[in-house]
N, C-alpha and C positions, 0 to 999 in steps of 0.2 A: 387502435394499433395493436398487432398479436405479434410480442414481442417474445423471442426466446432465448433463453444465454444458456451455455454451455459450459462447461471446466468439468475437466478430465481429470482432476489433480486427487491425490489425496495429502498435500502438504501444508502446512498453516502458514506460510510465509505470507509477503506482502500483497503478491496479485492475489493471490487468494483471499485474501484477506479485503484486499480492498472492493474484490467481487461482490462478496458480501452487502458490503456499504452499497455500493451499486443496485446491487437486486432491492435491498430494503430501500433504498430511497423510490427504486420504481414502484412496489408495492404501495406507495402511497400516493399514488397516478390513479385517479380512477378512470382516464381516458387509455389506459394503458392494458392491456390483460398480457399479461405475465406469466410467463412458465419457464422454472429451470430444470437440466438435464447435470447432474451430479452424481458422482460415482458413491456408492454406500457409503455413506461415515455419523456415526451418529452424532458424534459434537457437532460437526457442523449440520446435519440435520433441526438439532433442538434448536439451535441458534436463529434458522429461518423459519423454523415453526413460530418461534416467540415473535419473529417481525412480520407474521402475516402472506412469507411469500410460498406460492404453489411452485412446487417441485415434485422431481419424481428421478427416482434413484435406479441404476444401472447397476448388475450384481457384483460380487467382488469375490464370492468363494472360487474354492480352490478348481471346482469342476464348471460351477454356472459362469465364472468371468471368461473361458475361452468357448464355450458353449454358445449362450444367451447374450453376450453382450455387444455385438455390434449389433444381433440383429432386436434388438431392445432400445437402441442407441436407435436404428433406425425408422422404427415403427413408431416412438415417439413423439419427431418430427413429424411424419405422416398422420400421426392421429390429431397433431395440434395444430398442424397447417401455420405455418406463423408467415408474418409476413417479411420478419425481420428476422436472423440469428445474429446473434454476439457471440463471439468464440475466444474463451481467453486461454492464453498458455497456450505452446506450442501442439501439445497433443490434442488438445478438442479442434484446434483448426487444420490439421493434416486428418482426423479422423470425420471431422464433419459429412454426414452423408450427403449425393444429390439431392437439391431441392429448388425448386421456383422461386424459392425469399430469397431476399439480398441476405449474401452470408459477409459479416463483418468481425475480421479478426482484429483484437486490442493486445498492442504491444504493448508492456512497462518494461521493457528492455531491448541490450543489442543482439536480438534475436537469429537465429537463421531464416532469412526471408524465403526459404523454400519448404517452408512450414505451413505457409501462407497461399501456397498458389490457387486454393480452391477457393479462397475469397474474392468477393466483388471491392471490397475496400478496405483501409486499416484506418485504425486509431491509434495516433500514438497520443503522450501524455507530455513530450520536450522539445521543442524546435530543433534539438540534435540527431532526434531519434526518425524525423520527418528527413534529417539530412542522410542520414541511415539506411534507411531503406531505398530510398532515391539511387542513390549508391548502388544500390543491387538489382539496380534494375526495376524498380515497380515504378508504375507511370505516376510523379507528381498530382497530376489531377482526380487520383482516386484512394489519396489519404490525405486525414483531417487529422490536426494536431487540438486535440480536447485534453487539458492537464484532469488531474484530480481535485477531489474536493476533501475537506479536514475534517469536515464533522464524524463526529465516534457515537454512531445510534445507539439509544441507550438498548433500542431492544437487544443489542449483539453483543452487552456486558453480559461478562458473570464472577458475578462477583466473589472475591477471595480475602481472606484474611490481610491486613495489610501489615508490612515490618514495624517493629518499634524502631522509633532513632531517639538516640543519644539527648539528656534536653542541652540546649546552646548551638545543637546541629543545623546545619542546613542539606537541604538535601538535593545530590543530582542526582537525575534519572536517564539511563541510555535505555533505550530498546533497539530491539534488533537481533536475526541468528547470528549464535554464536559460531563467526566463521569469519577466517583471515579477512577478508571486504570489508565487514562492517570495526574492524580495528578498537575493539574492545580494551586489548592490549595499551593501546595509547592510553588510554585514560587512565587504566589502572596505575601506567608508571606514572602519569601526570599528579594520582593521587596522593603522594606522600609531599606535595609542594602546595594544596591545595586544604589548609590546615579545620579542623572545626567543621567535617563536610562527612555526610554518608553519602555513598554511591548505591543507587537501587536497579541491578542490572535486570532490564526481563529482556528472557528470550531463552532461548535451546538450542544445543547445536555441540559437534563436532569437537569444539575447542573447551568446554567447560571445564575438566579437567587442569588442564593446560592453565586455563586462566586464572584458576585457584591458586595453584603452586605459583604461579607468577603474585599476587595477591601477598600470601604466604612471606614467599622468598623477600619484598617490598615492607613487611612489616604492616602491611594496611588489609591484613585480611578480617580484623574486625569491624573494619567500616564499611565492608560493600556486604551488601545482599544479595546473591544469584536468585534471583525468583522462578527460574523457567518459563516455558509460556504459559503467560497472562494475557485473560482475557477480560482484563478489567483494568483498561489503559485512562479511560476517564478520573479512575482514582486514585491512579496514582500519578496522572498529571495535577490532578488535585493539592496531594502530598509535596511535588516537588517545588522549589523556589528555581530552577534551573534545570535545562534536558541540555543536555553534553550528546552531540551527533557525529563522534568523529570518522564514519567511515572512510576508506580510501578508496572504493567505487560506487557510484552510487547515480545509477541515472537522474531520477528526481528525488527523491526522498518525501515519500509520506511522511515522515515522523517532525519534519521542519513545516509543515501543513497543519497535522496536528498539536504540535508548541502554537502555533499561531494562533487556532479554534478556541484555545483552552488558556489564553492570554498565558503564556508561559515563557519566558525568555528563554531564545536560544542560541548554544555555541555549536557550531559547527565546523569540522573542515573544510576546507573549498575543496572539496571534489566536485565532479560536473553536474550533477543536480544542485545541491545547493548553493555554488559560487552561481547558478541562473538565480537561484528563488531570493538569495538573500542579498541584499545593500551592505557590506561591510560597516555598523557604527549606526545603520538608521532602521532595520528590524528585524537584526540581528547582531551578531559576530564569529569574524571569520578567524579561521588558525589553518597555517599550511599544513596538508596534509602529512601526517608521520609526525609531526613535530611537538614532541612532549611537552618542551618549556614555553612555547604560543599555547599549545592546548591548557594548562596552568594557569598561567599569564589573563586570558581571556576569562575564564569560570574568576577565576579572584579578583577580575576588573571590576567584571556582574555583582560580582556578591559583596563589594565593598562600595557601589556605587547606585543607591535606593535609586536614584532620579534617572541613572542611565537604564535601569534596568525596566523603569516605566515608560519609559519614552520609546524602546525597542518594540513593546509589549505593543501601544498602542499603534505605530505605525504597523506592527504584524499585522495587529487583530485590521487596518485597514486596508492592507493588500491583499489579505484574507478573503475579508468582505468584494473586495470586487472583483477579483480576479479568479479566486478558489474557494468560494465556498460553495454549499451541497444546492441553494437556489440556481446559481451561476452556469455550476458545470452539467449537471442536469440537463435546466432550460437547453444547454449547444449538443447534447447526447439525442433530445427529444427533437430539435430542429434538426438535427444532421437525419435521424432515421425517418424523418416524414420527409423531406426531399429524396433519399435515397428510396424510400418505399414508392414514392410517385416516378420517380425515374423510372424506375423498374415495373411499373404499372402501363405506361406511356410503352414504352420499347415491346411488353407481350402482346398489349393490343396493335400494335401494327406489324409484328408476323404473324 
């Protein structure tokens, strides 16, 4: 199979991020040849250099990106002939050139489905986002609902310095941009009822400022740690006794995938990805969204209750295991594009 993914992006957020994951787990397909189409960036270059996968990067100066760059975008396809493309984020799938492969756009959001029209198929990752699209028109029978998987490759660490905590602490960890959705805020006001606890925020964004002064103005600005982005999530799942996920949108939530990999308990909001992933009490727990004294309430249930918090742990790490881990999702990513590759092999030989 000559498989090739696309991202347009230069952003480190979660598809992006989760691309990653994706590309490196195919690179470890030897039935697979592999090749990514990525805009210049060198972080994320080294990171796919360390995981073995072959790419090749699209210009980004100030004269060669309106110059050279579709028609670079376009010859690359044509020199690599694939039989398959994956298009992630809205821009590699409205820019994808003509080609003979099945071209296959991956939603992780509620996307504008006319982003999409030049693909043959879509991926979503939540039975909401299958209802989504549906909605707008795209025909049910030519998208597959594939979630993600939780594993954190280690080739795609890198590792940083990690915070001192307090000794007697425990520690929670949010990730995620710092941006109104992901409700950072929540927690931090949750923080001064949540006694004996550092809070180790990673992520970048928008709001950081803002969340300090709130931090500050709360009297708890010496228990959290803003890290910015970190790309060494394995260690500081490691570090935490607890991941606090209180977004207030969130289609799926990688990071309730990742608590699970990493046997970590976790508290979340019920926004619409996570009131799907998680059982309220059996591997996890839930707090209504926005709601400071649940958000509170639930981290101090955790942290005073050794047995519940193992018990959450190991039903995660089980729903994990068979539903969302990197064997799982894979294996229906590899099955989906050898039926679509043969479709589409069948359908040119009979014009």
């Amino acid at each position: 199979m000559k498989l090739m993914q696309i991202l347009l992006s230069q952003s480190e957020a979660g598809a992006e991020t989760y691309f990653e994951k994706v590309a490196a787990a195919f690179a470890l397909d030897p039935s697979v040849e592999q090749r990514l189409i990525i805009e210049t960036q060198p972080s994320r270059e080294a990171r796919l250099r360390r995981s073995g996968v072959d790419f090749q990067t699209l210009p980004m100066g100030r004269f060669s990106k309106p110059l050279f760059y579709n028609y670079c975008l376009k010859r690359a396809v044509d020199r690599f002939n694939p039989d398959l493309i994956l298009t992630w984020v809205n821009r590699a799938s409205r820019k994808c050139p003509p080609t003979e492969a099945v071209v296959v756009g991956r939603l992780g959001g509620y996307y504008d489905i006319n982003n999409y029209r030049n693909c043959d198929h879509l991926i979503v990752n939540t039975p909401d986002l299958v209802r989504h699209v549906v909605r707008h028109d795209w025909p049910e029978s030519q998208v597959s609902m594939i979630s993600n998987f939780g594993e954190l490759p280690e080739s795609l660490e890198v590792p940083e310095p990690l915070p001192t905590i307090p000794a007697g602490h425990r520690v929670l960890l949010s990730l995620g941009r710092l941006h109104e959705k992901k409700a950072q805020d929540v927690l931090i006001r949750a923080l001064p009822n949540i006694p004996r606890a550092t809070l180790l925020i990673a992520g970048s964004g928008e709001l950081q400022s803002t969340l300090i002064e709130l931090a500050q103005s709360l009297g708890v600005a010496d228990r959290i740690h803003f890290l910015g982005l970190r790309k060494d999530i394995r260690a500081l799942f490691d570090l935490a006794d607890v991941c606090v996920f209180p977004s207030r949108f969130e289609p799926l939530g990688n990071v309730v995938l990742e608590a699970w990999a990493t046997n970590t308990p976790i508290v979340a909001a019920a926004s619409q990805g996570p009131s799907w992933l998680i059982q309220d009490g059996d591997n996890g727990l839930l707090f209504e969204v926005d709601h400071v004294a649940q958000c509170a309430a639930q981290v101090n249930r955790l942290l005073g209750d050794a047995q519940l918090a193992a018990r959450l742990v190991a039903q995660g790490q089980r729903k994990f295991a068979d539903e969302f881990s990197m064997e799982v999702i894979m294996a229906r990513y590899k099955a989906l594009f050898t039926e679509l590759i043969a479709q589409n092999s069948s359908q040119r030989e009979a014009e």
